[in-house]
C-alpha positions as CSV (number, residue, x, y, z in Angstrom):
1,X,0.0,0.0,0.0
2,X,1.3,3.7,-0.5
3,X,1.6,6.1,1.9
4,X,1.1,9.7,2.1
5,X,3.4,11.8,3.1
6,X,2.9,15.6,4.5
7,X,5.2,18.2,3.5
8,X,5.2,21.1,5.3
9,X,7.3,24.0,5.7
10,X,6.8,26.2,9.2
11,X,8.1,29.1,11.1
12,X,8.9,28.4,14.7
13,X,5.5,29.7,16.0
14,X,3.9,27.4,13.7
15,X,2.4,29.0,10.3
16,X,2.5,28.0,7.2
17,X,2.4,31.2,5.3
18,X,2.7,35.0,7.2
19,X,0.0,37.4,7.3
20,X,-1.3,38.3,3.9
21,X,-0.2,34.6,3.1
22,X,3.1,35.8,2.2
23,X,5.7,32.7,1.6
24,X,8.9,34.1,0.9
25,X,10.5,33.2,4.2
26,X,11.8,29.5,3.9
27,X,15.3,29.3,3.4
28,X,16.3,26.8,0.8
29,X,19.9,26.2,0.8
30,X,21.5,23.5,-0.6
31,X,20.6,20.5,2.2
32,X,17.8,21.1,2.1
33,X,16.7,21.3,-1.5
34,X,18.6,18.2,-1.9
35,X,16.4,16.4,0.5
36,X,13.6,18.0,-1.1
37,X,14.6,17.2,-4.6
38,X,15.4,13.0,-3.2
39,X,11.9,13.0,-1.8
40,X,10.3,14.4,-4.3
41,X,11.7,11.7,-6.4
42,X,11.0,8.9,-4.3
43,X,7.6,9.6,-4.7
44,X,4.8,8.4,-7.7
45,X,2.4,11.3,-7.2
46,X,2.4,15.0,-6.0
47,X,-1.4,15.9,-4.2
48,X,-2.1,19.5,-3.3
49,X,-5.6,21.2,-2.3
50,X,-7.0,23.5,-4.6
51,X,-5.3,26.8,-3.2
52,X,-1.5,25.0,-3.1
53,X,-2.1,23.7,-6.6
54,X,-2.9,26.8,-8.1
55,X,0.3,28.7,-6.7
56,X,1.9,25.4,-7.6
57,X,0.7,25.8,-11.1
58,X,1.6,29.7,-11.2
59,X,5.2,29.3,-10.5
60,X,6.4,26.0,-11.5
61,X,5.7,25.2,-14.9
62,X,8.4,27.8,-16.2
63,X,10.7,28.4,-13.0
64,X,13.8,26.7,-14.5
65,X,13.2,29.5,-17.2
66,X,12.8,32.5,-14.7
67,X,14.8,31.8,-12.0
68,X,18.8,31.3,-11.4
69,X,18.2,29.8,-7.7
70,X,19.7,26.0,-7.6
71,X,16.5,24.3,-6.3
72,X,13.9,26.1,-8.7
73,X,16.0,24.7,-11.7
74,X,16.4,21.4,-10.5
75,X,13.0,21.2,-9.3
76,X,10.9,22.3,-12.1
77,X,11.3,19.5,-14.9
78,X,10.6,17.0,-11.8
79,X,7.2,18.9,-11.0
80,X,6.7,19.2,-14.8
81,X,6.9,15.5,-15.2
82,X,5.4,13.4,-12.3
83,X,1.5,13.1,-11.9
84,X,-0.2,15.4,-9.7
85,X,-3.9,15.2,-7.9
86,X,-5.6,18.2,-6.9
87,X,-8.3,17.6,-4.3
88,X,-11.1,20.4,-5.2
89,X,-14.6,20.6,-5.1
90,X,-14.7,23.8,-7.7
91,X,-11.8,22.8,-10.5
92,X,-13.5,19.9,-12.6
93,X,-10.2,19.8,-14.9
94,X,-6.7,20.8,-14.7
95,X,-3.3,20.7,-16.6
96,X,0.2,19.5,-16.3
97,X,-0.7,15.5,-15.5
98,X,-3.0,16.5,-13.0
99,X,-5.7,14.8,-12.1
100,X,-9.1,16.2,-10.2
101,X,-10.4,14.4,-7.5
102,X,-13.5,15.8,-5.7
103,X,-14.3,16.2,-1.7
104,X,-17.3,14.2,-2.2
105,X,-16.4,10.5,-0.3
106,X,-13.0,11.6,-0.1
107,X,-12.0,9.1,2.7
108,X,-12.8,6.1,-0.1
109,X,-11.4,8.2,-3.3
110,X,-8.1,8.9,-1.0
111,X,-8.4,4.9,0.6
112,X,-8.7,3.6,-3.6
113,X,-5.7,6.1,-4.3
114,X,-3.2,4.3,-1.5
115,X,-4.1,0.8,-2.1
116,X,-2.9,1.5,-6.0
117,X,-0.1,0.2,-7.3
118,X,2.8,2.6,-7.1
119,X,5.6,4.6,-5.5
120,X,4.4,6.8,-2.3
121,X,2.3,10.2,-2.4
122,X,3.6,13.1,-1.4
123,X,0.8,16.2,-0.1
124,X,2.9,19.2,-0.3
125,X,1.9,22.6,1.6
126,X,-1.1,23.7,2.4
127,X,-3.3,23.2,5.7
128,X,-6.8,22.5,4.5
129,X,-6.4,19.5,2.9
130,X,-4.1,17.9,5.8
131,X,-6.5,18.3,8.2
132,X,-9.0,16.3,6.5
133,X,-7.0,13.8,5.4
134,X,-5.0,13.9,9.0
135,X,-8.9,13.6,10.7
136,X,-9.6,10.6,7.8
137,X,-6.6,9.1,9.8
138,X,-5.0,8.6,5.9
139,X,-1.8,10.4,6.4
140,X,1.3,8.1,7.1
141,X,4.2,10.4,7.6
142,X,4.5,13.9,8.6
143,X,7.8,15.6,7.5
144,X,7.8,19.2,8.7
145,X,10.9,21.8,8.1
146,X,11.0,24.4,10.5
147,X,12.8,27.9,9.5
148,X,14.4,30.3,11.9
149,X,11.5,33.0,11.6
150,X,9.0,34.2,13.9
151,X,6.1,35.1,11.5
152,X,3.6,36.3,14.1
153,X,0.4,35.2,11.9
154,X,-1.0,34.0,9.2
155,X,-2.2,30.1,8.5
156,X,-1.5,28.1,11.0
157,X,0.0,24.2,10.6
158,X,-3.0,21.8,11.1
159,X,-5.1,24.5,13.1
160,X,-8.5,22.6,13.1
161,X,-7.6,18.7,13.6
162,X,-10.2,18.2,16.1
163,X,-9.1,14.8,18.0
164,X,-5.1,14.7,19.8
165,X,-3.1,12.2,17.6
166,X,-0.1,10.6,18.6
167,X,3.1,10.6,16.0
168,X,6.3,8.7,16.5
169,X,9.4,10.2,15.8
170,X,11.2,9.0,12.8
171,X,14.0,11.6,12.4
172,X,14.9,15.2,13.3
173,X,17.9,16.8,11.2
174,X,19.4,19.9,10.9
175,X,19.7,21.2,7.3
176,X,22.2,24.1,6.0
177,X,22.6,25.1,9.6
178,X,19.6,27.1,10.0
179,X,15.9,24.5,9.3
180,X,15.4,21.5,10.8
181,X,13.5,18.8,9.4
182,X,10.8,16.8,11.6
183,X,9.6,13.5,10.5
184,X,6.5,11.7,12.1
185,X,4.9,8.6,11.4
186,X,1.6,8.5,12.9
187,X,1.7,6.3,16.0
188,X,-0.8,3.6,17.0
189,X,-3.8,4.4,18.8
């Protein structure tokens, strides 16, 4: 069975984007986008909510073209060619190998999705989609990078999961001296 795997970048008092839902704060040096760059490998399928996949979609068909920073050029042609899913219930199509999946049943669309046959899914970003699939208990692994800013507001990481769940750590490492990386599976209950 695949697993999904959470993505998350954070500031130290938890948000996933600053007020105004500004995200140019995480530092991606070079650890770090090579850890991002193997995972994002590793995996079969990229899954982003509407919101993330449409900033996704703004930026990172032409990055390589636009920008000179190490990880956008190595990232782009890998986002370009690996199968997305965006989990909306207003898109009904979208481009770039994505695929649309509605919110309607999404505990058995998201339960058919793992039990494919394939390499692991990776949910990158966001918090709305998370918490559902965090409360649907159909997240595996939590990987969360925390950056050396205080952002004082904005969106914060999982606000709204309702019931306490316990994770078990995996790993914690510190990347290009400044973000360290979090990973979780979710623990037994």
């Amino acid at each position: 069975m695949r697993k999904i795997i959470y993505w998350v970048h954070t500031s130290v008092d938890g948000f996933f984007d600053g007020p105004d839902h500004v995200l140019d704060w995480p530092l991606m040096g070079p650890e770090l986008s090579a850890y991002s760059q193997k995972l994002n490998e590793s995996v079969g399928t990229l899954m982003y909510g509407r919101v993330v996949y449409q900033v996704m979609v703004s930026y990172w068909p032409t990055a390589d073209t636009v920008s000179d920073h190490p990880h956008d050029i190595a990232y782009a042609p890998l986002w370009r060619r690996t199968p997305k899913i965006v989990v909306t219930n207003t898109l009904t199509e979208a481009d770039w190998d994505t695929r649309v999946i509605s919110g309607a049943g999404l505990a058995g669309k998201i339960a058919a999705l793992k039990a494919e046959p394939g390499k692991d899914i990776l949910l990158t970003g966001g918090t709305g989609l998370a918490v559902s699939l965090t409360e649907l208990g159909l997240i595996d692994e939590y990987q969360i990078i925390v950056h050396p800013v205080l952002l004082t507001g904005g969106t914060p990481v999982l606000a709204g999961v309702k019931d306490r769940l316990k994770l078990r750590l995996l790993e914690t490492r510190t990347l290009d001296d400044a973000v360290v990386l979090h990973r979780y599976e979710r623990g037994q209950d």
